[in-house]
C-alpha positions as CSV (number, residue, x, y, z in Angstrom):
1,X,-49.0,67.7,265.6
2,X,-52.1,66.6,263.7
3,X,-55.2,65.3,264.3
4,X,-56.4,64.3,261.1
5,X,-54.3,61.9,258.7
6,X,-52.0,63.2,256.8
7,X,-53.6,62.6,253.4
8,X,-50.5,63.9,251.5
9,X,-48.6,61.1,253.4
10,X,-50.8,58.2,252.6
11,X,-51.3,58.8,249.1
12,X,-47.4,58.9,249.0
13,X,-47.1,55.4,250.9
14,X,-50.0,53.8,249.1
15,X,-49.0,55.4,245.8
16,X,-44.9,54.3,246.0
17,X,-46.9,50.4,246.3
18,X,-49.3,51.2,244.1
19,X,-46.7,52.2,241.2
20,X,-45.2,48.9,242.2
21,X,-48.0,46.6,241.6
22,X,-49.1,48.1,238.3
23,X,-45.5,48.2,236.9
24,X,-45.3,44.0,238.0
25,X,-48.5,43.5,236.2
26,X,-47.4,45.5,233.2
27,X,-44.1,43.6,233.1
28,X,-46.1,40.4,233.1
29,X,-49.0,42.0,230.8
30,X,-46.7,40.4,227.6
31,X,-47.1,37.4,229.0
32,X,-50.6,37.4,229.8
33,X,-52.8,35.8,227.5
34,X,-56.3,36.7,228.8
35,X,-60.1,37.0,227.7
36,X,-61.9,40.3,227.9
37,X,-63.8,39.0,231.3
38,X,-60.3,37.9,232.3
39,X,-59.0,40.8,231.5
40,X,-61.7,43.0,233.8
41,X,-61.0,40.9,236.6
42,X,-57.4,41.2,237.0
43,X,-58.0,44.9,236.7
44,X,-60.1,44.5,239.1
45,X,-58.2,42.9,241.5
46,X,-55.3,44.9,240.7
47,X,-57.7,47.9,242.1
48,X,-58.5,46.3,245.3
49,X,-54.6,45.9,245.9
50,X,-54.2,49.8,246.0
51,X,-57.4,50.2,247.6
52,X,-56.4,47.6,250.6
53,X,-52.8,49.8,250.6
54,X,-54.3,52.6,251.0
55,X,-56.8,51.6,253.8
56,X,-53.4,50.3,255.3
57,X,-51.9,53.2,255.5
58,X,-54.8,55.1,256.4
59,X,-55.2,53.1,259.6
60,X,-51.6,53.7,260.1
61,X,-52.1,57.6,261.0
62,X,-55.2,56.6,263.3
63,X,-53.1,55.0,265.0
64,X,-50.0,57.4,265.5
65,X,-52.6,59.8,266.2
66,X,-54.1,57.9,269.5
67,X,-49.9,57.0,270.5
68,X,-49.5,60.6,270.1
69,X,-52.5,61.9,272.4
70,X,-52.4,58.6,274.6
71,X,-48.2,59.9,275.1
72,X,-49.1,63.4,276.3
73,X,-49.6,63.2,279.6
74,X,-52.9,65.2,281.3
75,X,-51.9,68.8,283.1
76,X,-53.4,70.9,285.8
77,X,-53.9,73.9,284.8
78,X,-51.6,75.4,287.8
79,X,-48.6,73.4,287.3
80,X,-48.9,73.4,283.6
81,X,-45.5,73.4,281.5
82,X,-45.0,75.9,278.7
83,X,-44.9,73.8,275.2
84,X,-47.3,70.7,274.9
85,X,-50.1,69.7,277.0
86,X,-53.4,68.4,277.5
87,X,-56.0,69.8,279.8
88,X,-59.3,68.8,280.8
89,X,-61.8,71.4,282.0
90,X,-65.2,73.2,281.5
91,X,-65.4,76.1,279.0
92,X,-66.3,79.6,279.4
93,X,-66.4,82.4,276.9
94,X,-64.2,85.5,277.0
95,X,-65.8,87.6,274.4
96,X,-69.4,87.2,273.1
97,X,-70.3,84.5,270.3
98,X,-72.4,83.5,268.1
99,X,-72.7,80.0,265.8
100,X,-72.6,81.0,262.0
101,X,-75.7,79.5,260.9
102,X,-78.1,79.7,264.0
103,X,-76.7,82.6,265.9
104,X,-76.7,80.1,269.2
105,X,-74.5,81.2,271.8
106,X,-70.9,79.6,272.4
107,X,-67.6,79.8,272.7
108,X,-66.2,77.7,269.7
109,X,-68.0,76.7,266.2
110,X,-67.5,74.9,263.3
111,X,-70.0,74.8,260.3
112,X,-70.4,73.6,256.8
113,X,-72.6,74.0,254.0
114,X,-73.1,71.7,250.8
115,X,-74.4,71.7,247.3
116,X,-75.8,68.2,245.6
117,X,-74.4,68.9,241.9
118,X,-76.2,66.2,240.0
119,X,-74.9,65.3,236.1
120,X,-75.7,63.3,232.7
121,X,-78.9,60.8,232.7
122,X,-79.4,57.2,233.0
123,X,-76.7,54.9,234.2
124,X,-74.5,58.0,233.7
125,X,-76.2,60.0,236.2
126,X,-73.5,60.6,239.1
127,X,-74.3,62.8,242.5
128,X,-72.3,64.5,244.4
129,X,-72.1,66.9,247.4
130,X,-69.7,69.9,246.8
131,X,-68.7,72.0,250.0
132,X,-69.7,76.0,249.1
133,X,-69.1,77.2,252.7
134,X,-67.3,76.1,255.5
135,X,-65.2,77.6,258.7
136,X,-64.2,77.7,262.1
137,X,-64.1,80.3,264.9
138,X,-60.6,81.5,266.1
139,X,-62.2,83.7,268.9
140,X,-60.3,82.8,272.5
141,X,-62.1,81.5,275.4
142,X,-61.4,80.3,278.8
143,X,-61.2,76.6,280.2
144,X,-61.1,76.0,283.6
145,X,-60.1,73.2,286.3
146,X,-59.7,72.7,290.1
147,X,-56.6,74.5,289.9
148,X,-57.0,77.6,288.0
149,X,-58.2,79.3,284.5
150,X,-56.2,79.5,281.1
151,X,-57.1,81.1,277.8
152,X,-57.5,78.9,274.8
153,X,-57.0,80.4,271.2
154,X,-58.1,78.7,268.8
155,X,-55.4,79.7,266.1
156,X,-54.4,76.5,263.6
157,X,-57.5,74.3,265.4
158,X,-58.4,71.0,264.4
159,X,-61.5,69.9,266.4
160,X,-63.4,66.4,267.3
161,X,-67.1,67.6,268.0
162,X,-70.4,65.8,268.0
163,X,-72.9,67.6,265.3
164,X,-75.8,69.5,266.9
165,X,-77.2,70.9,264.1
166,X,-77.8,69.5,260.7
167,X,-80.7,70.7,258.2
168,X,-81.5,70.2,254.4
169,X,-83.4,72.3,251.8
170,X,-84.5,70.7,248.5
171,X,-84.4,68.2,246.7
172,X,-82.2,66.7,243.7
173,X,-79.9,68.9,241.6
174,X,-79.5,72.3,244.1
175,X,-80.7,71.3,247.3
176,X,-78.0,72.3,250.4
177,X,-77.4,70.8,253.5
178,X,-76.0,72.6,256.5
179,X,-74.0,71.4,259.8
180,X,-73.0,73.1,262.7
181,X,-71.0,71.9,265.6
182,X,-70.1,74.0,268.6
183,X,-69.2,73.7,272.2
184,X,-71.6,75.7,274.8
185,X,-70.4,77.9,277.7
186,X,-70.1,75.6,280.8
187,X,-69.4,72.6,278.5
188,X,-66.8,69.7,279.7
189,X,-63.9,70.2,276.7
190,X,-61.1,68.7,276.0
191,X,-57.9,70.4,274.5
192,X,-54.3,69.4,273.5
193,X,-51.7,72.6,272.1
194,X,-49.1,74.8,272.7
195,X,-48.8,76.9,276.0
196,X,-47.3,80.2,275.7
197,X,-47.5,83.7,275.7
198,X,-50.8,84.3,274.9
199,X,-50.9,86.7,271.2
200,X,-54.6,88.1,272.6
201,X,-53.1,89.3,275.8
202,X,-50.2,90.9,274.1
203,X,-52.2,92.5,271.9
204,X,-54.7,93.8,274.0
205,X,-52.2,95.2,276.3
206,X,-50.2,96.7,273.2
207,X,-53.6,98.8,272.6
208,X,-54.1,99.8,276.4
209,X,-50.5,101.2,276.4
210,X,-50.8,102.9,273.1
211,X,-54.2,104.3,274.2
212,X,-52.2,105.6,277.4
213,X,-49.8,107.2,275.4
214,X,-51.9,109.2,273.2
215,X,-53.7,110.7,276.5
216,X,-50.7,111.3,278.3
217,X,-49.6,113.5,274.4
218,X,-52.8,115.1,274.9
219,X,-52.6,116.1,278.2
220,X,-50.5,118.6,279.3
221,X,-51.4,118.2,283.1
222,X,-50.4,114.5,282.2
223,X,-46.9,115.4,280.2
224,X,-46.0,117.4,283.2
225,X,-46.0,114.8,285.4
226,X,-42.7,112.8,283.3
227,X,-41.3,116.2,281.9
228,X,-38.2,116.2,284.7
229,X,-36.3,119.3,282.7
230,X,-39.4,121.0,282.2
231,X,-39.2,121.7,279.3
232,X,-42.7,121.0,277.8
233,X,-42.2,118.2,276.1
234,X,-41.3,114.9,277.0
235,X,-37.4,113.4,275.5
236,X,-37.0,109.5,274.7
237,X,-36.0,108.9,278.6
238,X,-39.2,110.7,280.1
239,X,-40.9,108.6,277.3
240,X,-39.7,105.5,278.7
241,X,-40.6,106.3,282.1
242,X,-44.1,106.9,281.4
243,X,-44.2,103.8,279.0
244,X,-42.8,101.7,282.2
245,X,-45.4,103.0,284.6
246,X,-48.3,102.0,282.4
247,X,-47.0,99.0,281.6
248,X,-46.6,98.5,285.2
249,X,-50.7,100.0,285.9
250,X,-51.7,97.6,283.3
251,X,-50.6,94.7,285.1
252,X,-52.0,95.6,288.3
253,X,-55.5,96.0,286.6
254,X,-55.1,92.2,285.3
255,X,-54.1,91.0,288.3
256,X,-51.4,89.0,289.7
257,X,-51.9,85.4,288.4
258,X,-49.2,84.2,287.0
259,X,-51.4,82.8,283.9
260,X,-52.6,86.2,282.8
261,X,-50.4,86.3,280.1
262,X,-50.3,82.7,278.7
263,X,-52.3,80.5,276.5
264,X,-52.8,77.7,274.6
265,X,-52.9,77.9,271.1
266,X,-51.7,76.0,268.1
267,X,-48.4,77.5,266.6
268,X,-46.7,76.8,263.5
269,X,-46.9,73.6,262.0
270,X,-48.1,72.5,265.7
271,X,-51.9,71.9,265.3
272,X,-54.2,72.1,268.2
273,X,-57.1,70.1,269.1
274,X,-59.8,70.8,270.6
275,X,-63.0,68.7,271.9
276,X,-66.4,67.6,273.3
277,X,-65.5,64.6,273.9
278,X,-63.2,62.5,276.7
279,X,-60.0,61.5,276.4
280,X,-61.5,57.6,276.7
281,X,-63.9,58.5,274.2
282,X,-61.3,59.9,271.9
283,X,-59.1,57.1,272.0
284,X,-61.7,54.5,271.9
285,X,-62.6,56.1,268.6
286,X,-59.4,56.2,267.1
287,X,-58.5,52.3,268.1
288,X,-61.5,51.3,266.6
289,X,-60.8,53.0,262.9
290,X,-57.4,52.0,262.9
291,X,-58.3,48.3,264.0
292,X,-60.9,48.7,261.0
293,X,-58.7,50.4,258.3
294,X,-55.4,48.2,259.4
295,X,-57.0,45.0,259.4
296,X,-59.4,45.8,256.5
297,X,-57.0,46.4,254.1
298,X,-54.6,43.3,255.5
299,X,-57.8,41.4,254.6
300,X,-59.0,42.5,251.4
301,X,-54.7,42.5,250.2
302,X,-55.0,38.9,251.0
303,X,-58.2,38.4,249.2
304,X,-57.5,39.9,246.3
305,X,-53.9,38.3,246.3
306,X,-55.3,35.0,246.4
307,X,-57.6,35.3,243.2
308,X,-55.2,37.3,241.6
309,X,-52.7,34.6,241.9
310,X,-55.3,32.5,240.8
311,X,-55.7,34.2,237.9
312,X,-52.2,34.3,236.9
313,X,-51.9,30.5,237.0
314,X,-54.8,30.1,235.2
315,X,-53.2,32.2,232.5
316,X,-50.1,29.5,232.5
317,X,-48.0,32.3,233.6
318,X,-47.3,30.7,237.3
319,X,-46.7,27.0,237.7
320,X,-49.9,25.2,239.4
């Protein structure tokens, strides 16, 4: 799953009917007999071809994007599947945390920070905004529904949040910008990714059992309690015992819910997502960009068909 487009993907769609377009025109370039104004408008136009290709294709992976979330149907948190789903619920943190930039407490940030770079003089003075600094948290929290609690880790995360901090420092060539976006303990989130054995839990367990073990080593009162021959020291099977009864201890402590032990996370090539904003709100979004990008580019292919083809007859190379 992904949340984003697929960049890769549309410049190979837009660039297969790019290569297209410029190869027709430079078969019919021979033909061509054009002035040098002529000549800047049919590149020109030819530009504004790819460009409305592109924007095609771009609104394309909007769109698979809402199908895809609108297609996942909305869990409780109880009855949850393990694999894909979607859960709405209110956030709460698990370990303490802190936003990057402003130290504000949360459960789950983003930030970026950027550098105006500003070059050459005159007409040939350009300006642009280079990222220097930019991240995400990957520490797990909690959400919670009606029906129960689940861990969220934040592993492979892409994430739809509304900016709540934004500042800027100086001014032309050097000056930064920062942003911050972060959801808040108690929050209303919205999340879509794998549920499965939770890698937090595991690991957290794995260091309570090790811990276990090295007292039990250091203990003789503790050793005696598993060495069955009496021998002093404890053989792979009086091992295994006391590895069993701590596992067993372990899960006492945690409790008996049957969710202890899972979480959703992103896995793989699965991408997560996680955000502030409704499902509605989500979906409205992503209808309206693809409606824009889809249509747009239709529009300005048809546009720029029209005076291209224009242009060509004017040239004598298509019959009026």
């Amino acid at each position: 799953m992904d949340f984003q487009p697929r960049i890769n993907q549309v410049i190979r769609n837009a660039g297969i009917v790019a290569v297209l377009i410029i190869v027709s025109l430079l078969f019919l370039g021979g033909n061509i007999k054009l002035g040098e104004n002529e000549l800047k408008l049919l590149i020109a136009l030819a530009t504004l071809l790819v460009l409305s290709v592109f924007m095609f294709f771009w609104g394309w992976e909007l769109f698979g994007i809402k199908s895809m979330i609108e297609n996942i149907p909305t869990s409780k948190i109880r009855s949850m599947p393990m694999g894909i789903v979607e859960l709405k619920g209110v956030s709460a943190a698990k370990y303490p945390l802190e936003t990057k930039l402003n130290g504000i407490n949360c459960v789950f940030y983003k930030y970026k920070v950027e550098k105006l770079t500003v070059t050459g003089h005159g007409e040939n003075r350009r300006r642009a905004w280079k990222v220097i600094a930019e991240g995400q948290s990957i520490t797990p929290f909690y959400i919670k529904d009606s029906t129960g609690t689940v861990l969220i880790e934040p592993f492979n995360c892409d994430s739809i949040l509304e900016r709540k901090y934004y500042h800027s420092e100086g001014y032309g060539d050097g000056a930064k910008r920062y942003s911050e976006w972060y959801v808040s303990p108690g929050e209303q989130l919205y999340a879509i990714g794998y549920a499965g054995k939770s890698r937090d839990v595991m690991a957290g367990r794995k260091e309570k059992l090790l811990t276990r073990l090295k007292e039990i080593k250091a203990s003789a009162e503790s050793r005696a309690k598993y060495d069955l021959n009496g021998d002093g020291n404890l053989d792979d099977h009086e091992w295994m015992m006391a590895v069993e009864d701590i596992k067993k201890a372990i899960a006492l402590e945690e409790g008996a819910d049957d969710l202890c032990d899972v979480a959703v996370s992103g896995r793989n090539a699965e991408k997560m997502l996680i955000s502030d904003k409704s499902e509605k709100e989500l979906l409205s979004g992503f209808a309206l960009k693809s409606f824009f990008f889809i249509s747009g580019g239709i529009v300005v292919f048809a546009v720029s068909s029209y005076f291209l083809l224009g242009l060509l007859r004017s040239s004598g190379l298509i019959e009026k």
